[in-house]
C-alpha positions as a printed NumPy array, in Angstrom:
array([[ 15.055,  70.252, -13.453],
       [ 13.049,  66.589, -14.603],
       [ 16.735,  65.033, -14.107],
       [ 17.025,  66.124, -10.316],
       [ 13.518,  65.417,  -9.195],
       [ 14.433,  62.248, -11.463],
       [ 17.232,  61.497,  -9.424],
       [ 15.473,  62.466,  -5.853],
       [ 13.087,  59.859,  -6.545],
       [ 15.539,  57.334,  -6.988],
       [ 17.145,  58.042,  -4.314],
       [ 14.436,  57.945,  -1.881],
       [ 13.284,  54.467,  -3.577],
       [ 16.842,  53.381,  -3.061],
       [ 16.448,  54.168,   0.469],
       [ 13.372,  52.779,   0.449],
       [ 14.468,  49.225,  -0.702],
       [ 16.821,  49.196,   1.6  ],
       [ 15.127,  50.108,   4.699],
       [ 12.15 ,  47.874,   3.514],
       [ 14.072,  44.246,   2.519],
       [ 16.547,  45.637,   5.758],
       [ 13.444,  45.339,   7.923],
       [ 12.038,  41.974,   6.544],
       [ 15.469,  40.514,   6.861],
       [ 16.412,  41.633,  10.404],
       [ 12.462,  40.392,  11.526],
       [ 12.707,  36.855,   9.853],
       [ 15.967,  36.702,  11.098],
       [ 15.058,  37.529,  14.842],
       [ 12.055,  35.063,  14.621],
       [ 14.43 ,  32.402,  13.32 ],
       [ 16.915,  33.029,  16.063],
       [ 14.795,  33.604,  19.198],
       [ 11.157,  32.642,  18.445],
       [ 11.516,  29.338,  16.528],
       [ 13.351,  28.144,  19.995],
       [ 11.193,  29.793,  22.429],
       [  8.233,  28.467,  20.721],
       [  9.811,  24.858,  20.353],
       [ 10.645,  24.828,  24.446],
       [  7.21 ,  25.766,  25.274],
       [  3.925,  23.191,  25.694],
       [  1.796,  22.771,  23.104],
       [ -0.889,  25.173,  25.094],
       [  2.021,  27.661,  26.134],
       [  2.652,  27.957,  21.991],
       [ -0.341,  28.542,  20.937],
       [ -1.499,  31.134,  23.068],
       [  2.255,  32.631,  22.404],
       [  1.329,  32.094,  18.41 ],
       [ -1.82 ,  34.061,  18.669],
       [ -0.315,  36.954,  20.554],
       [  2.71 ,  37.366,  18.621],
       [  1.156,  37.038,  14.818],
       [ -1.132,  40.293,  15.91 ],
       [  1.15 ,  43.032,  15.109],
       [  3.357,  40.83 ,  12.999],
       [  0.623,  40.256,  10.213],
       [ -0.337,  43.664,   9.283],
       [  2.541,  44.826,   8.915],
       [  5.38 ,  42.715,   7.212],
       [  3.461,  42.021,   4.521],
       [  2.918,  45.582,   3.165],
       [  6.731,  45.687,   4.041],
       [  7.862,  43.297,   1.5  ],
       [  5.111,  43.944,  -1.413],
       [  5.764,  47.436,  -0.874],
       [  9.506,  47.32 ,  -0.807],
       [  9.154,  44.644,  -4.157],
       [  7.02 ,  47.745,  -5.576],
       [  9.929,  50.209,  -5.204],
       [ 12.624,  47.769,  -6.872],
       [ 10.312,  47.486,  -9.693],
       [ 10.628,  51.066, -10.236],
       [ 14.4  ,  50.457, -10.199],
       [ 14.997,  47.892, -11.89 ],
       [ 12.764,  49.915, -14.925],
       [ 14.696,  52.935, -14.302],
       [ 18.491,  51.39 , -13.813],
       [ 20.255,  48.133, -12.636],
       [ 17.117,  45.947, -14.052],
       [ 18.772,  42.536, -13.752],
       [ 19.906,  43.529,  -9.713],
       [ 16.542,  45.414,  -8.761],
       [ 14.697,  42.69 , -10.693],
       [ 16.303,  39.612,  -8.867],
       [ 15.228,  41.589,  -5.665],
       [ 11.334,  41.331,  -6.535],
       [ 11.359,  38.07 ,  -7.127],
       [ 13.803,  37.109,  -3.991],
       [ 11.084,  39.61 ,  -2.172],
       [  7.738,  37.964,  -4.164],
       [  9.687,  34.423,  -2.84 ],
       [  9.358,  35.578,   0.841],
       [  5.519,  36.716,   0.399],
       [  4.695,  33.139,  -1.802],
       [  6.554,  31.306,   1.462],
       [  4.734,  33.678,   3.611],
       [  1.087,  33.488,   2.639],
       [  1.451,  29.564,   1.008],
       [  3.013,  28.114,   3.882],
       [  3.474,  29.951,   7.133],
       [  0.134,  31.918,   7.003],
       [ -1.867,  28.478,   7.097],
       [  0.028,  27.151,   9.553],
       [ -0.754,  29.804,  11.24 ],
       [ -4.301,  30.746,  10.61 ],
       [ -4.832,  26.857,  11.916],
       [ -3.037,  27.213,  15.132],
       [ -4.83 ,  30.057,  15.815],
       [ -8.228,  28.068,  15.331],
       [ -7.635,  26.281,  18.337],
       [ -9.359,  25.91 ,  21.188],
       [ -7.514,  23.139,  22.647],
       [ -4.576,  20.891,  21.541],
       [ -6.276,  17.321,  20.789],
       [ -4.118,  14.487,  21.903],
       [ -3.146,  13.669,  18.199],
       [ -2.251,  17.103,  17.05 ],
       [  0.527,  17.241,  14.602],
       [  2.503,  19.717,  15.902],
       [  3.425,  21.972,  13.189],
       [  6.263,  23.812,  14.731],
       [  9.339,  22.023,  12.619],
       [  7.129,  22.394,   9.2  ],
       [  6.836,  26.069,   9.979],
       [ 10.403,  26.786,  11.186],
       [ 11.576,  24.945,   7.83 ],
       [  9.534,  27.428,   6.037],
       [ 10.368,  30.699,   8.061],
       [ 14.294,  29.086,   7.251],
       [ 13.202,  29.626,   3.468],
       [ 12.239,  32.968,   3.932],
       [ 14.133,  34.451,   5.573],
       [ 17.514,  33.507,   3.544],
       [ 15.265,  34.64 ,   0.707],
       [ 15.371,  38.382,   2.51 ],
       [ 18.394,  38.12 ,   3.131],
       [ 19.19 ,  37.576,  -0.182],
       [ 17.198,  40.368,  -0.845],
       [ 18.874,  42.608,   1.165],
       [ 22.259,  41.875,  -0.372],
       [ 20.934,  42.336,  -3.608],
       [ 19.402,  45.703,  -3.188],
       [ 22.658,  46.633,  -1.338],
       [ 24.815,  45.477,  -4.11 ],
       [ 22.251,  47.005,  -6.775],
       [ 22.107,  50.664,  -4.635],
       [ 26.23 ,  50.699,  -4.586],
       [ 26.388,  49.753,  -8.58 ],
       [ 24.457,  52.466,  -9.398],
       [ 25.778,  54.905,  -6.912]])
C-alpha cells in the first residue's frame, strides 16, 4: 500500500511542477511579448499608472508559483531523477533571484512615484533585459521538468 500512495504523491507533484513552471513560463512569456511593448509605446505617466495597476495581482501570486513549484521538484529530485528535478530548482530559484533582485526594485520605485521628474531614468529597457532573463530561465524550467516527468514515466 506505502508504494501506491508513494507513487500518487509523485504523481500529483509531477503534475504539480508542471502546471506550476507551465504557468511562470507562459506569464513571463506573455509579459515579454505584449507588455514590455505596450509599456515601451506608452508616456512615461501612461506607464506608470499602467505599472501600478498591472503588478497588483501579478505580485501575490507568481511568486508563491515558482517557490512553490521549486518546493515540489525538491521532493523529486530526492525521490527520483535528482540531477533533472534538481536543475529545475535552481533554473526556478534563478527566476525568483531575477525576480525579487532586479525587477521587484524596479518596480517598487516606479510605483513610488508621484510624478515623472524631467531627468528620470527611465527604467523600462533595464527591466525588460531582466524579465528577458527570467523568463528563458522558466522556460528552461519548464523543459526540464517536462523532460524529467517523461524520464521517469
Amino acid at each position: 500500500m506505502d508504494a501506491i500512495v508513494e507513487a500518487i504523491v509523485v504523481a500529483v507533484l509531477e503534475v504539480l511542477v508542471l502546471a506550476g513552471s507551465g504557468i511562470a513560463a507562459g506569464v513571463l512569456f506573455c509579459v515579454a511579448l505584449s507588455v514590455v511593448p505596450a509599456f515601451r509605446g506608452m508616456e512615461p505617466e501612461q506607464y506608470v499608472a499602467a505599472h501600478r495597476l498591472i503588478g497588483k495581482n501579478y505580485d501575490p501570486v507568481m511568486p508563491l508559483t515558482v517557490l512553490g513549484t521549486a518546493v515540489a521538484d525538491a521532493v523529486l529530485a530526492i525521490t527520483g531523477a535528482p540531477v533533472l528535478f534538481g536543475l529545475a530548482v535552481v533554473l526556478l530559484l534563478g527566476v525568483s533571484a531575477v525576480s525579487h533582485l532586479a525587477n521587484v526594485p524596479i518596480n517598487r520605485s516606479v510605483k513610488t512615484l508621484e510624478t515623472v521628474p524631467s531627468t528620470w531614468d527611465d527604467p523600462r529597457p533595464r527591466w525588460r533585459n531582466w524579465n528577458l532573463l527570467r523568463t528563458g530561465l522558466a522556460i528552461a524550467a519548464l523543459l526540464v521538468n517536462a523532460i524529467a516527468v517523461v524520464a521517469t514515466g
